[in-house]
N, C-alpha and C positions, 0 to 999 in steps of 0.2 A: 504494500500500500504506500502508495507519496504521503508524504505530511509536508505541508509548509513552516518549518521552525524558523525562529529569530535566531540570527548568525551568534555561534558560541565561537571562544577562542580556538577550543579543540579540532575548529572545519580551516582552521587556515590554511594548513601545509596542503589539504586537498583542493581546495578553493585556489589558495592559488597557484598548482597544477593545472587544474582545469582552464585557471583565463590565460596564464602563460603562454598553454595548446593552444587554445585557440588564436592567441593573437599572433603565433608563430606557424600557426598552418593556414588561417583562413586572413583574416585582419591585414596579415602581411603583403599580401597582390595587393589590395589595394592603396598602402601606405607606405609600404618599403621598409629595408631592416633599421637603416638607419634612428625613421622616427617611431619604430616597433621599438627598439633597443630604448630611447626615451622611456616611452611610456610604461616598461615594463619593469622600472624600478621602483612604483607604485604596486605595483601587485606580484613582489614578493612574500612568505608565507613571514617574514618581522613587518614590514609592511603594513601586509594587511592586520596583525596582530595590533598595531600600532594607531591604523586609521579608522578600521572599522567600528571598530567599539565608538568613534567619537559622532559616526554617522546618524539623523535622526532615528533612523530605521534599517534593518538589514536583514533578510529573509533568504534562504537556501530551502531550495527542496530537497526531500531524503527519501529516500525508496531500500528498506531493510536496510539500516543507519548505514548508507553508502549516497554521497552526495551526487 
């Protein structure tokens, strides 16, 4: 079953695996490495430890506690 939970510390390192991926397979054509490389010093897994929490709001889906 999905559940939509409020982002805990514990989803970081997966969380940001996931945007990483994506920004490094899809994100990428269209922006290039250079400014992929930028942006993706925000959503490393201290980072996001770091930013998230200060966010108003932050939701992950989880299907059998796997994000």
């Amino acid at each position: 079953m999905i559940k939509i939970e409020e982002y805990k510390e514990e989803y970081a390192k997966e969380l940001s695996e996931i945007i990483l991926s994506n920004m490094y397979t899809i994100n990428i054509h269209d922006h290039g490495k250079e400014i992929i490389d930028k942006i993706a010093i925000n959503f490393t897994e201290e980072a996001i430890k770091r930013d998230f929490p200060k966010r108003t709001k932050c939701f992950v889906a989880t299907e059998n506690n796997i994000i």
